[in-house]
N, C-alpha and C positions, 0 to 999 in steps of 0.2 A: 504494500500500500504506500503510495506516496505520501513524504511528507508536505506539510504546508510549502508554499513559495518553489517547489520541486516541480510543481506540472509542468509541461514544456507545450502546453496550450494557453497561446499568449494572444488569442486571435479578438481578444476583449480589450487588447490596448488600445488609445487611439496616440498612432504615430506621427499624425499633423503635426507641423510647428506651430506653437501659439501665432497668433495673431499680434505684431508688434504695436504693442499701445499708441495709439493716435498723438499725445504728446511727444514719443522718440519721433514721429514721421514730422510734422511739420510743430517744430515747439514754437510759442512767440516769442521774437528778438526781442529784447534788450540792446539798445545801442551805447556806447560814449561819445560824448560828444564834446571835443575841448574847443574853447572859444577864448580864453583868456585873453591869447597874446593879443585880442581886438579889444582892450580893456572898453574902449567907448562905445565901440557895436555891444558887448554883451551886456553892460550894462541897461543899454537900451531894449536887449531882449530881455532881458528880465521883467526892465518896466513895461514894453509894448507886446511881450506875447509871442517872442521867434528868437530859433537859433540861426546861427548864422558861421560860414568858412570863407575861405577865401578865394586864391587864385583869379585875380579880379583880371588880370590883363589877360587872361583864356577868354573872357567874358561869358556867354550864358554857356554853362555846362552842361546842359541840356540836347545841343547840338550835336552831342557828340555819342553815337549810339554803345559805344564799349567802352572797354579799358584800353587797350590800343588805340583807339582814337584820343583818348583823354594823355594817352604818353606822348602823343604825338604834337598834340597842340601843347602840351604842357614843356617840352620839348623845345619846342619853336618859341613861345613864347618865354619861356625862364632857360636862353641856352646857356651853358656852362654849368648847370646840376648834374649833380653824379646821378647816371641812369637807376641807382638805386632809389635815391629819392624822388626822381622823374614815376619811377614804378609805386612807389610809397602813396607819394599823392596821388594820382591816377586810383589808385583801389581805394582810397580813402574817398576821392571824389564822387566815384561808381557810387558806394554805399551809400552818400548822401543824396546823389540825386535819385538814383535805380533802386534802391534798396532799400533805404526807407519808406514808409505807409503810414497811411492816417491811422490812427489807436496805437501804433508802437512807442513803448517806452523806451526814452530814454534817459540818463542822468550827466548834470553838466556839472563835473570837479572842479572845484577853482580854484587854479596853481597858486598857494601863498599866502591861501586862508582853509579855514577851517569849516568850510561849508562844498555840500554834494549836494544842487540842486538836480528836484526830479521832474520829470514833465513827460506829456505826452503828445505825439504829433498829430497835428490836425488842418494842415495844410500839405498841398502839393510843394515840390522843390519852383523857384524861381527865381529870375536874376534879378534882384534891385536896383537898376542900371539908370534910376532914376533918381535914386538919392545919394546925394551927392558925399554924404559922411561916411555910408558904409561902402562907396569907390573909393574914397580916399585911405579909409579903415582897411582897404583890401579885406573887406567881408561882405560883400551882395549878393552871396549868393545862400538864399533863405529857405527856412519851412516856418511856417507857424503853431505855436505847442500852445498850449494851456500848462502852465505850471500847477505842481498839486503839491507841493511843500520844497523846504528846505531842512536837512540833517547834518549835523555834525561829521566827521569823519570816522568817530566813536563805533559810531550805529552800524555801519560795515564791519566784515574781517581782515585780516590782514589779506589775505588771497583776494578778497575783493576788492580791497583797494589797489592792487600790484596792477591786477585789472584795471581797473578804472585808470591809474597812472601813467598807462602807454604812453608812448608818444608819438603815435600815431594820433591822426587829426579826428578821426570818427572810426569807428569801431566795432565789434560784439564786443556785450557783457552778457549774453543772455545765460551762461553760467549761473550767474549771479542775479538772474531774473528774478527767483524765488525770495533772495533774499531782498529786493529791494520791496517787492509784496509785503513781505512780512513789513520793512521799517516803516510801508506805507499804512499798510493799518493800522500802525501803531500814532499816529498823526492823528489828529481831532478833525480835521478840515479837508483830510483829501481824501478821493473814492478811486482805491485802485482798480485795475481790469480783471 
């Protein structure tokens, strides 16, 4: 007589693979988004409602349907960068124009204080080629966010901030999505996604 776990009729198992959860298939970004070095444009984002990068003498980045294209004018118009950094901004630029979406979070660190503002996107990418501060600021090129708080640098971990610190211009953190949920319900005023 066989014992338990001995039968070698195994025609009851089901050998499928799970089904991989719908969060690993499409998770939502979290971006970063540095703006400082425009200390006058971000300020104004803060107060008017939009982030804002640069590469103003490309002019509308929009025009440019890839990354190879954006190496190309970026390229032509900033010559003498090292192709690294030609390639750096070009993927940085992609992200903010191609990659970013309305509802996506993101958090804007700012270099030399002690605050990680959070917000959300709710405008399309555009060139602001009509104001004349953020041409000069070499930042017009915009999305529009709603801000939904500011946090200390505290309220992250160290891993997330290392994240957030790149220096690269715009970015994923969506590693670090969850946790920004969490500091945001922790907030009296803001309603996270």
């Amino acid at each position: 007589m066989p014992t338990p776990y001995e039968d070698d009729d195994e025609s009851w198992l089901d050998t499928r693979p799970d089904p991989i959860p719908k969060a690993v298939h499409a998770r939502e970004p979290l971006w970063v988004v540095h703006m400082s070095h425009h200390k006058i444009a971000a300020s104004r984002g803060l107060a008017e409602g939009f982030i804002c990068v640069g590469w103003v003498e490309a002019g509308d980045l929009s025009r440019f349907p890839g990354q190879e294209q954006l190496k190309s004018a970026f390229d032509k118009h900033y010559p003498g960068q090292d192709p690294r950094t030609i390639a750096n901004w070009a993927g940085d630029a992609r992200r903010f124009v191609m990659k970013m979406d309305r509802g996506h979070l993101f958090v804007f660190p700012v270099k030399g204080k002690d605050e990680i503002h959070i917000g959300e996107i709710t405008g399309d990418y555009r060139f602001a080629g009509e104001d004349p501060e953020l041409i000069a600021g070499d930042s017009a090129s915009v999305r529009s966010v709603k801000w939904l708080g500011m946090v200390k640098r505290s309220a992250f971990t160290k891993a997330a901030l290392l994240c957030f610190d790149s220096e690269h211009t715009v970015h994923s953190g969506t590693d670090y999505r969850s946790d920004v949920l969490q500091v945001l319900a922790s907030l009296p005023t803001a309603s996270p996604q």
